[in-house]
N, C-alpha and C positions, 0 to 999 in steps of 0.2 A: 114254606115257612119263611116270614120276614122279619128281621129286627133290623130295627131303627137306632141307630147311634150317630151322636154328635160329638165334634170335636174343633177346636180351636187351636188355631198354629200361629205365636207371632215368626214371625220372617225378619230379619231384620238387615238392609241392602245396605253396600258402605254411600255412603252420606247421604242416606235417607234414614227416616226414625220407622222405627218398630209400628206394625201394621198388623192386628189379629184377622185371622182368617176362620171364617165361621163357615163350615162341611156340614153337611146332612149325609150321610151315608146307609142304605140299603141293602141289606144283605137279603139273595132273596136263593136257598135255599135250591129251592126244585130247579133255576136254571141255573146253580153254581153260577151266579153274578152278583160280585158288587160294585151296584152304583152309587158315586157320590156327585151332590150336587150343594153349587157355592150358592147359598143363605144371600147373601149379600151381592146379588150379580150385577149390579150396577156401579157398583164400587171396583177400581182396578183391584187387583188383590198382591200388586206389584211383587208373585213369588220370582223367584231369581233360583232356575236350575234345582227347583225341588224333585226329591227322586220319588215317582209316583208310589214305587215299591213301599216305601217309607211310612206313606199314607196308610196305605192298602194294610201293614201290617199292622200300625197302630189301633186301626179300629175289630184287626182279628185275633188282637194276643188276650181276647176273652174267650176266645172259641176252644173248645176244647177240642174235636177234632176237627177243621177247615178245611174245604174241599171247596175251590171254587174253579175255573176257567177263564172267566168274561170278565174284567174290569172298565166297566165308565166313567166319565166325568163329563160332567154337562154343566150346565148353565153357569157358566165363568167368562167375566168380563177380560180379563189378560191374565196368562198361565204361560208359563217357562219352565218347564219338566225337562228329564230323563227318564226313558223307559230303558230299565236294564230286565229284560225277562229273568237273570239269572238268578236275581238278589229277591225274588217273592217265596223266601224260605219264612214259614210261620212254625212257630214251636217245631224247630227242625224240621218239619217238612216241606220239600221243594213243591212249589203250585205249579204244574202245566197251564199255562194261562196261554190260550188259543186265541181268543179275542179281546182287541184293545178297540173302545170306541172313544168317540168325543162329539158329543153333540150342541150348539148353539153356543156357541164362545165364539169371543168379539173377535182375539185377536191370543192366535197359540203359536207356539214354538217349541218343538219338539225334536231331542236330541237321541237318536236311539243306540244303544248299545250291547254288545254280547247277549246276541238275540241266541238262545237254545235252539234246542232241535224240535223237529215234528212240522204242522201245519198251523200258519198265522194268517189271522182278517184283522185287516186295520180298516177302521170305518169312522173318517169322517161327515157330519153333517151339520150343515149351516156353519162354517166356520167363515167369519168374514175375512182374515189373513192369517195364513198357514206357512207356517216354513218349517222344511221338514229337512234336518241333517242329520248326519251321525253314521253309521255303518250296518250292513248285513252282513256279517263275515263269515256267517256258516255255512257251505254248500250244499248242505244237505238236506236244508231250511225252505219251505216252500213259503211266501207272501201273497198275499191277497190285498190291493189297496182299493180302497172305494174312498173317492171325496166325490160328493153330493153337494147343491146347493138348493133348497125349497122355492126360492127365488131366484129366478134368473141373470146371469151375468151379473150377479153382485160380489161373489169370493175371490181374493187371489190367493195365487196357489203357488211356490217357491222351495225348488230342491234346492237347496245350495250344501256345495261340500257333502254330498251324498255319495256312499260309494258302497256298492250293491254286488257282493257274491254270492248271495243268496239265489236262491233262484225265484224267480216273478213273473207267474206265469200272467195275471191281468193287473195293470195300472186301470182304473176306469175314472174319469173325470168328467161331470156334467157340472153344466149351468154356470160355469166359473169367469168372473171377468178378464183375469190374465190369468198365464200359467210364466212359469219361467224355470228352466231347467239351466244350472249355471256350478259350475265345477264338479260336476256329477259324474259317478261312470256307474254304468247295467250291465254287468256282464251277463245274466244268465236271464234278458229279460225277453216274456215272451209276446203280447198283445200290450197295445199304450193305447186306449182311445180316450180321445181327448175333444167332447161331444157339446154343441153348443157354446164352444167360447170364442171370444171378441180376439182376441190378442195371446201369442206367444211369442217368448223371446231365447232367447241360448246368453242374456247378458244382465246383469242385476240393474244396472242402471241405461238408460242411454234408448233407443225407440227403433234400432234396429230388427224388426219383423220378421218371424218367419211361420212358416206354416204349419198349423197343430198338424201334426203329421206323425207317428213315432220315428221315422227316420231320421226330419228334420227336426224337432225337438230334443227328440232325447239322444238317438243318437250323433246327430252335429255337436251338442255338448261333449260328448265321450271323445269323439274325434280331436277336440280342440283343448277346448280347458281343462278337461280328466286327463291329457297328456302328463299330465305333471306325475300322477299317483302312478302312470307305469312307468316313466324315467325315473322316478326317486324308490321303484322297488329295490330291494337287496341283488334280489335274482337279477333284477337285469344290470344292475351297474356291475357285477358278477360277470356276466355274461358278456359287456362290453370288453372289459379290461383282458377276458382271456380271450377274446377277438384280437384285440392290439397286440398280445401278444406275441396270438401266433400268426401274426400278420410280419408282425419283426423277424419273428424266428424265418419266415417261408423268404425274406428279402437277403435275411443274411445267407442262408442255403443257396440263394440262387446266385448271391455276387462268388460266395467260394465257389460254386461248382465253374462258375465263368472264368475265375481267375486260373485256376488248374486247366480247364481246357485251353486257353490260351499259352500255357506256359508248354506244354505238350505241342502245340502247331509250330512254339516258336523252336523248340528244342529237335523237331524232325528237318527245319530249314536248315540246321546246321550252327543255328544260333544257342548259346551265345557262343561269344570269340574265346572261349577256353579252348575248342579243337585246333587251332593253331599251335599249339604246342607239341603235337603228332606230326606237325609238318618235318620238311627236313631245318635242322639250324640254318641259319644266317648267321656268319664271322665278318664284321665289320672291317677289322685288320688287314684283314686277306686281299692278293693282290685278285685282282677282276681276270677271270676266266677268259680265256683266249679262244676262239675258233678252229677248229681243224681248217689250213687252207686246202683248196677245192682238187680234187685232181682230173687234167682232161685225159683222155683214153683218145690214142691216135687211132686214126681211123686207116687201112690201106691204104688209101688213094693218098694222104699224106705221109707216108713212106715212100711212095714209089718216086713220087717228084723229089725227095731228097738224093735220090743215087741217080736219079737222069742230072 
């Protein structure tokens, strides 16, 4: 079963004027997906960090009981979302939504956040410039990412500020013109193929090259610029501080234990000069000690010559 619903959003950007945005939206029932698709694709639709949830519910708080999975959006000339998995609560019920896609949009950016538990596909197609930030932070959480291009070497493709504890078991990327992986970090990722493209970078700007590789793309980024997200953990600046500490503590132990074993070698030498006091006195006054004189012991033979 499918209903068709329409709706209109003004947006309204600071020092830009109010812009309506005209959705087509499909609800389609036997595959629990709704797709929406922008009436006006030729037109920017200049949204600014609209939260896709947002959409999604406004077109299902007619439904009396809504049960869906799959959420699309397709034919949008420029989109600036949020996907929060968490916030797709319709009349109090929370939607397990498995699959996000986006297909034939000129130019997206997508911020993701407090992605739930279970198993997710993200499925890019035909997007001509994609930048993909925000966080995986659920370990528990399995991702699936496809970006496609129908045309070759025409999309680019840009993690930035992406930071991934999720677990990811395949990144798969074809036909794309650049890729760029730039402040990112993968902890838990498992295959990156990165099939058919011109150019990858580890830097947002600048034409230093390296090889679609997952080691050298994705993981050189982690190594480098993701540095940042593990020095500014809690944990490890935590971690640091009682390093130093007991680094101080093991310096002062070892100077006391030196000072006492020294004072012990010095105190066996006889040092210090307190034991002079055991000696016998010295009396300055006193007259100076005299010598016993010596006495010779005569010997016969000088007896005998005194009476001759």
């Amino acid at each position: 079963m499918k209903f068709l619903l329409t709706a209109y959003f003004a947006v309204l950007l600071l020092g830009n004027s109010a812009f309506a945005i005209e959705v087509d939206c499909f609800y389609e029932g036997d595959r629990n997906k709704i797709s929406c698709r922008c009436v006006n694709a030729n037109r920017p639709e200049m949204v600014q960090s609209q939260d896709i949830s947002t959409i999604i519910s406004s077109f299902t708080s007619e439904f009396r009981r809504p049960s869906f999975s799959h959420v699309e959006l397709r034919q949008c000339s420029s989109l600036d979302v949020i996907l929060d998995l968490r916030a797709f609560v319709v009349n109090g019920e929370l939607q397990n939504i498995s699959d996000i896609s986006f297909d034939r949009i000129g130019e997206l950016r997508i911020n993701i956040q407090n992605i739930d538990f279970g198993h997710k596909r993200f499925v890019f197609n035909d997007v001509n410039y994609l930048t993909i930030s925000g966080n995986l932070d659920n370990p528990s959480t399995s991702v699936l990412m496809y970006i496609r291009n129908s045309q070759p070497r025409r999309g680019d493709v840009i993690f930035q500020d992406f930071y991934a504890r999720s677990r990811i078991p395949l990144i798969n990327i074809q036909d794309a013109r650049s890729v760029r992986v730039v402040n990112s970090y993968f902890e838990n990722l498992g295959v990156a193929e990165v099939l058919r493209t011109e150019h990858c970078y580890v830097t947002l700007t600048g034409q230093h090259e390296v090889d679609c590789t997952m080691g050298d793309l994705f993981f050189n980024s982690w190594s480098t610029a993701s540095l940042y997200y593990v020095v500014n953990h809690p944990l490890f600046i935590a971690g640091i501080i009682l390093l130093i500490l007991l680094i101080l503590l093991i310096v002062f132990v070892c100077c006391y234990s030196t000072y006492w074993k020294k004072k012990k070698e010095i105190e066996l030498l006889g040092y210090p000069a307190s034991t002079i006091s055991r000696s016998v006195p010295v009396h300055l006054n006193s007259p100076p000690m005299r010598s016993p004189p010596l006495r010779t012991e005569r010997t016969p033979s000088s007896v005998g010559r005194r009476f001759e």
